[in-house]
N, CA, C and O atoms as CSV, one atom per row, in Angstrom:
chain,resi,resn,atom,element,x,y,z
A,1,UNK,N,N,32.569,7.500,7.679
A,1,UNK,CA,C,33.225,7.132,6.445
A,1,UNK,C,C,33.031,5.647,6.123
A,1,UNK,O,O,32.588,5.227,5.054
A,2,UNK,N,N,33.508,4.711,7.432
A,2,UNK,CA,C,32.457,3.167,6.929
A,2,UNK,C,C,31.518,3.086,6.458
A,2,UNK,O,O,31.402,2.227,5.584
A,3,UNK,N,N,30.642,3.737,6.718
A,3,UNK,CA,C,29.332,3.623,6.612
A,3,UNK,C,C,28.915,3.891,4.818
A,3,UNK,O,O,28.215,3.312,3.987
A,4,UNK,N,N,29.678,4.940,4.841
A,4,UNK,CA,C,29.454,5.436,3.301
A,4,UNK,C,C,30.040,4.167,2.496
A,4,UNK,O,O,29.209,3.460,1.926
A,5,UNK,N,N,31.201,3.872,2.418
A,5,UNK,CA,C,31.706,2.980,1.961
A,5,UNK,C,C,31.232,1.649,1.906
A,5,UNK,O,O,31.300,0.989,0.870
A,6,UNK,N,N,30.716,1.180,3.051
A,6,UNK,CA,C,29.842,-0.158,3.342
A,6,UNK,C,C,28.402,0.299,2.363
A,6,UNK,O,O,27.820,-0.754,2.105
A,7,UNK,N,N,27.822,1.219,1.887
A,7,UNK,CA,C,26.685,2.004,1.503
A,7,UNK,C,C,26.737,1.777,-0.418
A,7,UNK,O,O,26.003,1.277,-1.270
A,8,UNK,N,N,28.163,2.535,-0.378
A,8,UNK,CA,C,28.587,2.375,-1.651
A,8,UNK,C,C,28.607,0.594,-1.926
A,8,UNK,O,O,27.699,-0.065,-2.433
A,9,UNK,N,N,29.437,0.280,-1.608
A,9,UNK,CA,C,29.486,-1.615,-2.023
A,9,UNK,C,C,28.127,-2.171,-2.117
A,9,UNK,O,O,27.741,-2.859,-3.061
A,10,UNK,N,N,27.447,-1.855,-1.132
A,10,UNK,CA,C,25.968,-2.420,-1.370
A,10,UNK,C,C,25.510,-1.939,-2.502
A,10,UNK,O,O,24.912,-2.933,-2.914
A,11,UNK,N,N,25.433,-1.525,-2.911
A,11,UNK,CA,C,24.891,-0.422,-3.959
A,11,UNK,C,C,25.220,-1.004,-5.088
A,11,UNK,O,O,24.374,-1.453,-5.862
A,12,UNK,N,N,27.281,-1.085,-5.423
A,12,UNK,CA,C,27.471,-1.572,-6.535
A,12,UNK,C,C,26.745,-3.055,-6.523
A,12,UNK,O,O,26.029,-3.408,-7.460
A,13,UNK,N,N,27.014,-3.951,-5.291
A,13,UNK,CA,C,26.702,-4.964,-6.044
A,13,UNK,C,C,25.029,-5.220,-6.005
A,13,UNK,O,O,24.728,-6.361,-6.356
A,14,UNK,N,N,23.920,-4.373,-5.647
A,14,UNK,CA,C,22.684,-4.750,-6.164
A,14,UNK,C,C,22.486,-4.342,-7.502
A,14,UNK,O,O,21.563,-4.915,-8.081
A,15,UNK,N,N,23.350,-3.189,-8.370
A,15,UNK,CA,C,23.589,-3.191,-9.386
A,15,UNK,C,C,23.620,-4.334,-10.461
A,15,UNK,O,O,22.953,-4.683,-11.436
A,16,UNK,N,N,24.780,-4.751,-9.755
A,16,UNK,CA,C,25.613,-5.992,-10.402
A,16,UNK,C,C,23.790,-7.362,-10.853
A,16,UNK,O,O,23.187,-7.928,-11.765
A,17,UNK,N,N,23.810,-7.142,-9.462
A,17,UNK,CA,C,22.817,-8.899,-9.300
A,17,UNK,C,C,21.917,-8.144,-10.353
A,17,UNK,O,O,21.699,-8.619,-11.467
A,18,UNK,N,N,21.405,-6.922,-9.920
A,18,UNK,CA,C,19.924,-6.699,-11.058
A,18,UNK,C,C,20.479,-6.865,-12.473
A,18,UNK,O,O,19.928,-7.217,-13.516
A,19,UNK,N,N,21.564,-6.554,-12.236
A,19,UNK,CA,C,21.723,-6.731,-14.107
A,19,UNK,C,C,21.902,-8.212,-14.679
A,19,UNK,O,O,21.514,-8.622,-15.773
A,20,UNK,N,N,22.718,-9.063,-13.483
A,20,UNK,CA,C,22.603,-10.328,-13.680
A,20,UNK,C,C,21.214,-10.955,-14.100
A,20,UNK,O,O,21.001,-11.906,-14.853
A,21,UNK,N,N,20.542,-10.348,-13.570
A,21,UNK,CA,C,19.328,-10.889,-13.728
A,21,UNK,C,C,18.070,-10.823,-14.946
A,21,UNK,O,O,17.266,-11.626,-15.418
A,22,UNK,N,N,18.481,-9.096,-15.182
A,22,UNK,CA,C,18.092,-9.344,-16.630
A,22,UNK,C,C,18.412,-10.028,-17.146
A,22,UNK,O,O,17.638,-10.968,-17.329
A,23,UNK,N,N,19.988,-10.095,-17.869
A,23,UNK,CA,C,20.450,-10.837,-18.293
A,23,UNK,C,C,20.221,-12.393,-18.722
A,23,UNK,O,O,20.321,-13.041,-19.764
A,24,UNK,N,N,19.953,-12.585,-17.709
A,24,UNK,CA,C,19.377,-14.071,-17.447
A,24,UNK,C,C,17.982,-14.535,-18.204
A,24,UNK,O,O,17.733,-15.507,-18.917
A,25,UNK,N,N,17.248,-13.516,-17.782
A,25,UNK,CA,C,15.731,-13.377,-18.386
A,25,UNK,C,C,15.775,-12.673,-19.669
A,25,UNK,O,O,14.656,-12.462,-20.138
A,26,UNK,N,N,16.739,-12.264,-20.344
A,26,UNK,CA,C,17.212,-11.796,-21.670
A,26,UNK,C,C,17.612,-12.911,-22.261
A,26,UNK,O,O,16.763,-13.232,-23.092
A,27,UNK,N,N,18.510,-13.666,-22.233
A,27,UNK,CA,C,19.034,-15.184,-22.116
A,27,UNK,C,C,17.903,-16.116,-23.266
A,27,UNK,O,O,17.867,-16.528,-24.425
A,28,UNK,N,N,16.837,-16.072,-21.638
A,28,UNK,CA,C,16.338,-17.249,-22.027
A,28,UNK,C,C,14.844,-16.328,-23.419
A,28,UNK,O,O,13.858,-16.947,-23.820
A,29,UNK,N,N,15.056,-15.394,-23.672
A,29,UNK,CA,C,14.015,-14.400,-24.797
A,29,UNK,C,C,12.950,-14.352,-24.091
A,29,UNK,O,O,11.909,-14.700,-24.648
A,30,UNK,N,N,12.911,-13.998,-22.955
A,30,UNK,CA,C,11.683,-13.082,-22.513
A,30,UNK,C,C,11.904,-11.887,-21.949
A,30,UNK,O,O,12.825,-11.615,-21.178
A,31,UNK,N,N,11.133,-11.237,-22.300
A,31,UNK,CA,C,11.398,-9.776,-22.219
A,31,UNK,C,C,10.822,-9.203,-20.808
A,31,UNK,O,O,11.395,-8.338,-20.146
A,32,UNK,N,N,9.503,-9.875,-20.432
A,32,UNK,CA,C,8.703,-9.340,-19.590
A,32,UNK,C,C,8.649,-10.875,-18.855
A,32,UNK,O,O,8.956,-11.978,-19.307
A,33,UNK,N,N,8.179,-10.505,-17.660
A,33,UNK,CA,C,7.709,-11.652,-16.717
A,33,UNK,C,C,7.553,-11.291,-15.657
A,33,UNK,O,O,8.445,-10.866,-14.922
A,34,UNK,N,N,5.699,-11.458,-15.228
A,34,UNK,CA,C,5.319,-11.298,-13.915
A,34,UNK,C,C,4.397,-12.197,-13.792
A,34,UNK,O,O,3.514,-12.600,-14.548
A,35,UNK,N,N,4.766,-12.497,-12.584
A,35,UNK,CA,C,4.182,-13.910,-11.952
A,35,UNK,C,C,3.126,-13.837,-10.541
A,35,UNK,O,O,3.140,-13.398,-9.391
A,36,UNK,N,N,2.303,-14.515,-11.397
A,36,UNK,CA,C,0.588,-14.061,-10.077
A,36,UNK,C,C,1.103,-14.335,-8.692
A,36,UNK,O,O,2.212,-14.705,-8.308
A,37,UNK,N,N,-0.026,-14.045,-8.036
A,37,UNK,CA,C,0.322,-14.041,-6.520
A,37,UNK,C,C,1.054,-15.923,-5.761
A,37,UNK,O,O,1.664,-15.910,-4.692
A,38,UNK,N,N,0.873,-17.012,-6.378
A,38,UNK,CA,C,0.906,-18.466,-6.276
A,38,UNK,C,C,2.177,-18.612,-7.067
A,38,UNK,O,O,2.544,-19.776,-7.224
A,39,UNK,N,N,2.961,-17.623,-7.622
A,39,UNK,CA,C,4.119,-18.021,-8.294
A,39,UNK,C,C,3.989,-18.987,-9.684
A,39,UNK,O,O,4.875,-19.150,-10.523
A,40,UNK,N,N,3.242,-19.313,-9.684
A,40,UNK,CA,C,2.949,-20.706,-10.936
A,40,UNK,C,C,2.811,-20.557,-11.944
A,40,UNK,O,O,3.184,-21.290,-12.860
A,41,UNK,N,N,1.974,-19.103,-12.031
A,41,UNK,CA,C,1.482,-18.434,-13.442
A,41,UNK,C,C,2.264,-17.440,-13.922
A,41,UNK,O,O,3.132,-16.905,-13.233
A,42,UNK,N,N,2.056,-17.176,-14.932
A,42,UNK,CA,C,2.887,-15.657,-15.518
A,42,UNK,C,C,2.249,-15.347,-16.538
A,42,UNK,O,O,1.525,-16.093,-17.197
A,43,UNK,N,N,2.576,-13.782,-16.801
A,43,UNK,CA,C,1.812,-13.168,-17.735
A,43,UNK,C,C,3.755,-13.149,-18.637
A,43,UNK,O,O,4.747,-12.652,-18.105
A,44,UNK,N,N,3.738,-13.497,-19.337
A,44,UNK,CA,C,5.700,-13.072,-20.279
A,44,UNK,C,C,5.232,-12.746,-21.407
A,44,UNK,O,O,4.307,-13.100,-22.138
A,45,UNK,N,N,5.858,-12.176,-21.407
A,45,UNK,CA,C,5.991,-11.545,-23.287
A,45,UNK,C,C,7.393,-11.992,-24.181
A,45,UNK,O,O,8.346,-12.418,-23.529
A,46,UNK,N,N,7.463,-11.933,-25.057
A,46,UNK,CA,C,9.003,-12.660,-25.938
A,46,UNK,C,C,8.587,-12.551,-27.165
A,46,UNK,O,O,7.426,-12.351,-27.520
A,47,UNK,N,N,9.699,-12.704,-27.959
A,47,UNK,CA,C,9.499,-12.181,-29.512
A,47,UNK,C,C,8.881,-13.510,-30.170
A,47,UNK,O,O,9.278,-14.465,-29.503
A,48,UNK,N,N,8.113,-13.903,-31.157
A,48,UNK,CA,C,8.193,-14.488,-31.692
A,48,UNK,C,C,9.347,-15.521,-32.535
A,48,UNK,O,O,10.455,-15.059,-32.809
A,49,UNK,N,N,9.019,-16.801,-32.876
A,49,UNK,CA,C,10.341,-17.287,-33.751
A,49,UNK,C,C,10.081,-16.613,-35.098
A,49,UNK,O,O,9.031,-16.064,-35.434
A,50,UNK,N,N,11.498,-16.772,-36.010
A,50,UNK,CA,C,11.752,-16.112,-37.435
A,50,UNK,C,C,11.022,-17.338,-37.776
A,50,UNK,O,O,10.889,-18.448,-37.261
A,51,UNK,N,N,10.503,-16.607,-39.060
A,51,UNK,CA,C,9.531,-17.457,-40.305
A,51,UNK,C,C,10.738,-18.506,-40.929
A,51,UNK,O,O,10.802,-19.616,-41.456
A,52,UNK,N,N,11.645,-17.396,-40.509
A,52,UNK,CA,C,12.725,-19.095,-41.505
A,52,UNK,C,C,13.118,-19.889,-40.735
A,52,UNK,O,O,13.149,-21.074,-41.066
A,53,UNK,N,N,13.373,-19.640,-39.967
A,53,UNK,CA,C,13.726,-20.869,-39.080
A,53,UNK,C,C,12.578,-22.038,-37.844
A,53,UNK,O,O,12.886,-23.094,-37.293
A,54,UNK,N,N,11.517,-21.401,-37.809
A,54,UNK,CA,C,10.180,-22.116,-37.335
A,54,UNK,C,C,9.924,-23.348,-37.748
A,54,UNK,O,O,9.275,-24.068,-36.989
A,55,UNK,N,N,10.327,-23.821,-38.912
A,55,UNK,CA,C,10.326,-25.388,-39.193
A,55,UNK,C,C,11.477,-26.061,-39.684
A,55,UNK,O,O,11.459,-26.831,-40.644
A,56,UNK,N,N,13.069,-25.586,-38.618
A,56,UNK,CA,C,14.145,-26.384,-39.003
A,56,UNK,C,C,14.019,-26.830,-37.578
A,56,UNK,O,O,13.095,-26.746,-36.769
A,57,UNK,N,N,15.556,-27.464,-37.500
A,57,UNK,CA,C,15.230,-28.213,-36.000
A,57,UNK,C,C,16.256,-26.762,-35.071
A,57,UNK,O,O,16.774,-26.913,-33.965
A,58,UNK,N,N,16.305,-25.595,-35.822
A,58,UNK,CA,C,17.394,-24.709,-34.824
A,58,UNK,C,C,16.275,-23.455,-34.950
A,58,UNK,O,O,16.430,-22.500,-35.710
A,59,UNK,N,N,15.250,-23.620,-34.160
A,59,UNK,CA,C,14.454,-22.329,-34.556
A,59,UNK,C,C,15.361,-21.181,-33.422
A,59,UNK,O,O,16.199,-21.369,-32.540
A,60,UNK,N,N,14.642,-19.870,-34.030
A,60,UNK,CA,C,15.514,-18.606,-33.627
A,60,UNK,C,C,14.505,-17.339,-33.376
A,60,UNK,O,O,13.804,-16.938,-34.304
A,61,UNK,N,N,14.460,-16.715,-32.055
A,61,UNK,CA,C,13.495,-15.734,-31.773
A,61,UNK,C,C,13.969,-14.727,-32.679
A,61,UNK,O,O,15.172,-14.541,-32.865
A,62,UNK,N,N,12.839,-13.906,-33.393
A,62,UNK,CA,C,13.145,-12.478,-33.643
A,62,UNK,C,C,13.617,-11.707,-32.921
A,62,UNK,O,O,13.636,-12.053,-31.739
A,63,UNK,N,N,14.176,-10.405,-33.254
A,63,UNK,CA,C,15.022,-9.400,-32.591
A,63,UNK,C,C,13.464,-8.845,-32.024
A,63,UNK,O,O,12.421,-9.003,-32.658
A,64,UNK,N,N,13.572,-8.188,-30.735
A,64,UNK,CA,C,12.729,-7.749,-29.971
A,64,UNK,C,C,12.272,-6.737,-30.720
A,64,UNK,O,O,11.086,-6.926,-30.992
A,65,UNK,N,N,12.770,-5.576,-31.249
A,65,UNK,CA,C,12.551,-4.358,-31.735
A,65,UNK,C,C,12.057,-4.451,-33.228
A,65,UNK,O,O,12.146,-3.418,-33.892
A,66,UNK,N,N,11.383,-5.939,-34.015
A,66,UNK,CA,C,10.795,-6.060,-35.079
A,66,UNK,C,C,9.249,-5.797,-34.091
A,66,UNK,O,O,8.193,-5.573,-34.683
A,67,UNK,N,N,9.308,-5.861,-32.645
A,67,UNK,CA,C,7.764,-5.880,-32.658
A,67,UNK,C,C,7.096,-7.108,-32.565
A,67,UNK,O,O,6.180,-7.233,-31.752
A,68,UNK,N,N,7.441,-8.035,-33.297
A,68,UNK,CA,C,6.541,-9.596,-33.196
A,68,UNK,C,C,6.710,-9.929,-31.951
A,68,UNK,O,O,7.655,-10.582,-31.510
A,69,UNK,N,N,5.239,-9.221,-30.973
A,69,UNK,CA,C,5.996,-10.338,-29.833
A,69,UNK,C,C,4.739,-10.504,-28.708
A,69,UNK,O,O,4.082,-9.661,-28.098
A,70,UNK,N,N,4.704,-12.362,-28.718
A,70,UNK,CA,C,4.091,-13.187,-28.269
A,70,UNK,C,C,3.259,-12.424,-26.744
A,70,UNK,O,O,3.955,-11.875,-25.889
A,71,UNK,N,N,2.113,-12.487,-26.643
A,71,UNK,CA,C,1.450,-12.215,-24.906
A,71,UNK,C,C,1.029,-13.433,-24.679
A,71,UNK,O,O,0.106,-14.004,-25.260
A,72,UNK,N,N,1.832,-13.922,-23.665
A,72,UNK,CA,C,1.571,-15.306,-23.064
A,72,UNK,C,C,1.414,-15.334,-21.486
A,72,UNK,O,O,2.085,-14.740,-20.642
A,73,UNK,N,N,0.209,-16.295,-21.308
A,73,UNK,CA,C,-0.720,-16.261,-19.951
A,73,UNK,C,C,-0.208,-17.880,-19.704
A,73,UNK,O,O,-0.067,-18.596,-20.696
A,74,UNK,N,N,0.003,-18.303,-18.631
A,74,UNK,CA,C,-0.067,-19.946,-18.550
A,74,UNK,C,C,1.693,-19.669,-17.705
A,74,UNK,O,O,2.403,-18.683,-17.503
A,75,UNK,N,N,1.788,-21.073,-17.434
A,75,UNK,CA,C,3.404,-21.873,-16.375
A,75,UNK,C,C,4.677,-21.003,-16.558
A,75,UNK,O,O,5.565,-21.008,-17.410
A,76,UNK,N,N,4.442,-20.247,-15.435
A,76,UNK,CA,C,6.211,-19.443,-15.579
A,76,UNK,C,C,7.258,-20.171,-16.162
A,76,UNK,O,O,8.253,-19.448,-16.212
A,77,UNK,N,N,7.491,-21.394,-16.669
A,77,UNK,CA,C,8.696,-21.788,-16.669
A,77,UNK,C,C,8.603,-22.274,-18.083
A,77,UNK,O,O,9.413,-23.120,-18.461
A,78,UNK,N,N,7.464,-21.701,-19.096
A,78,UNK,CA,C,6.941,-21.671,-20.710
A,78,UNK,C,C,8.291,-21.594,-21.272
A,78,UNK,O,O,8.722,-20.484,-20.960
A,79,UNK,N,N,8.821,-21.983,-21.684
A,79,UNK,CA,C,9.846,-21.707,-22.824
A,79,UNK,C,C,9.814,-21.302,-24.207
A,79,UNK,O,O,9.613,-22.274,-24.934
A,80,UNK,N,N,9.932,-20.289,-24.788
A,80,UNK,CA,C,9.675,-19.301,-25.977
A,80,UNK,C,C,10.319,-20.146,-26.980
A,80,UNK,O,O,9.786,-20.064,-28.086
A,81,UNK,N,N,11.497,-21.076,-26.884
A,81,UNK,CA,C,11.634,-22.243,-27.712
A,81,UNK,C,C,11.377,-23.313,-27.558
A,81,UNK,O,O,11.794,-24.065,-28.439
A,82,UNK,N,N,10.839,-23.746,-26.775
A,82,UNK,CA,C,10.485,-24.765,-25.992
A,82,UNK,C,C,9.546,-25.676,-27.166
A,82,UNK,O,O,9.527,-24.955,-28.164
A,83,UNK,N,N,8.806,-26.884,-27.442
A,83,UNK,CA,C,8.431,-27.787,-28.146
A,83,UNK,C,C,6.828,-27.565,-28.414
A,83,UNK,O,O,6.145,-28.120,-29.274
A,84,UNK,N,N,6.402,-26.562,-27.402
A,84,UNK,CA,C,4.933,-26.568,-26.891
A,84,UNK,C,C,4.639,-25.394,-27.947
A,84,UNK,O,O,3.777,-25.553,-28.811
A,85,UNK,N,N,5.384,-24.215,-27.846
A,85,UNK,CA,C,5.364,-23.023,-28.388
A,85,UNK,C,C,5.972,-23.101,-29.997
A,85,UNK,O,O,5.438,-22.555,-30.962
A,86,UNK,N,N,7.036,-23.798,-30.025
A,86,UNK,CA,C,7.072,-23.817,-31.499
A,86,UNK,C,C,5.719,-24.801,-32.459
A,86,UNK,O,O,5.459,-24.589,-33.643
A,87,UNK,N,N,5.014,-25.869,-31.570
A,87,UNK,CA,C,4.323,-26.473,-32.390
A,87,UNK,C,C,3.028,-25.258,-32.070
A,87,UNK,O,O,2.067,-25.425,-32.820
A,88,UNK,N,N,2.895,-24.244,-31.216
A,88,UNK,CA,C,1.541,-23.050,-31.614
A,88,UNK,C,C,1.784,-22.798,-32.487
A,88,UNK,O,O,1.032,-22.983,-33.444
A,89,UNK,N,N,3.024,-22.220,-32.593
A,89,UNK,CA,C,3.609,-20.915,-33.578
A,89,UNK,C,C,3.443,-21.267,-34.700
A,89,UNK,O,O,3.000,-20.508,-35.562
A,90,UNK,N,N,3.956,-23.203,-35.035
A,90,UNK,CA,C,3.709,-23.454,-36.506
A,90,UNK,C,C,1.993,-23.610,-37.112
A,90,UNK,O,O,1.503,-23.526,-38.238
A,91,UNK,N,N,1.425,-23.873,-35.750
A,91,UNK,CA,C,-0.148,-24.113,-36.363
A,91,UNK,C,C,-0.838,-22.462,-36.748
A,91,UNK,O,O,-1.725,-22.289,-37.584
A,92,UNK,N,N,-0.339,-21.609,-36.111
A,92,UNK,CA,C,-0.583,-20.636,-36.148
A,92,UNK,C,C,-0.268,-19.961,-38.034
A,92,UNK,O,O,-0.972,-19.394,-38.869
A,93,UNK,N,N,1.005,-20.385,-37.982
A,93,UNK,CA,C,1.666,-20.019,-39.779
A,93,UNK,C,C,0.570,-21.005,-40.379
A,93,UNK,O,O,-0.390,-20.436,-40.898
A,94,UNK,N,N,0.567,-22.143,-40.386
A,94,UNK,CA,C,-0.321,-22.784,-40.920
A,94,UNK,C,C,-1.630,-22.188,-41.517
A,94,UNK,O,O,-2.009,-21.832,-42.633
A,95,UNK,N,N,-2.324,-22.262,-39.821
A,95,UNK,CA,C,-4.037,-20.870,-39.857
A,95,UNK,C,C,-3.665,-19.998,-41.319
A,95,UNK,O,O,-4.062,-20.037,-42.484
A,96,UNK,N,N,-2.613,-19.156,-40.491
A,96,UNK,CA,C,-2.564,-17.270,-41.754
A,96,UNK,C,C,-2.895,-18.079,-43.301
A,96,UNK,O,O,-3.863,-17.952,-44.050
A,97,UNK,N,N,-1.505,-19.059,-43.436
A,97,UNK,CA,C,-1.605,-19.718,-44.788
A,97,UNK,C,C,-3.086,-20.053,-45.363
A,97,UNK,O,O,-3.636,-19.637,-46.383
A,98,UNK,N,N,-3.438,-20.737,-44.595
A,98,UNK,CA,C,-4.366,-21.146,-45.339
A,98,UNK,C,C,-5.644,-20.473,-45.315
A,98,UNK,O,O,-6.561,-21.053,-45.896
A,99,UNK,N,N,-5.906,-19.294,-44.724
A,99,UNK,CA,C,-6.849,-18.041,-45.175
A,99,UNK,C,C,-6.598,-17.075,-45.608
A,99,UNK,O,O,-7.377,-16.131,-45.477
A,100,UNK,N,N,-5.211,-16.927,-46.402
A,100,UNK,CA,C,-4.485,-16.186,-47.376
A,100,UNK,C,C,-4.587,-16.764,-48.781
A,100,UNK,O,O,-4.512,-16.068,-49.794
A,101,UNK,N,N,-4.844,-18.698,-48.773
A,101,UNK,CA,C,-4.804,-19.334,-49.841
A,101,UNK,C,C,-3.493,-19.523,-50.715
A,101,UNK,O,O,-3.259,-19.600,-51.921
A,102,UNK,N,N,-2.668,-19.566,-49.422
A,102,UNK,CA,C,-0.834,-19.997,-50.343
A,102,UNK,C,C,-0.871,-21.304,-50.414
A,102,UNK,O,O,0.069,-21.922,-50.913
């Protein structure tokens, strides 16, 4: 009967931590993240920022389930709002613009 019980508790709380942990990696808007064998690299995925907010100073990821969403190779510790990624994202709006001719 310990045993079960000691069995059960383990149980709830690896529950607990895994969900903590999404969480966490939900948090910061990445959805996906796996990291090469050296730890350094990662393949993450994350939504893109909203078109309206990409050039205020409070940019804001899209909701995951629009689909817009970033495949990024390079430093596990990339930040999806981070300074590096919003100045792609804007050169990127830029690019579309200006071979659309707005």
């Amino acid at each position: 009967m310990a045993r079960r019980k000691a069995f059960f508790v383990s149980a709830v709380f690896a529950a607990i931590f895994l969900n903590c942990a999404s969480l966490v990696s939900a948090a910061e808007g990445i959805i996906f993240k796996n990291p090469d064998s050296s730890g350094q690299y990662c393949h993450l995925k994350f939504p893109a920022i909203t078109r309206d907010s990409l050039f205020t100073g409070r940019p804001v990821l899209k909701d995951p389930s629009d689909g817009d969403i970033i495949d990024f190779y390079g430093p596990c510790d990339h930040d999806p709002l981070g300074k590096a990624e919003i100045d792609r994202q804007k050169a990127d709006r830029r690019r579309q613009s200006t071979r659309r001719g707005d």
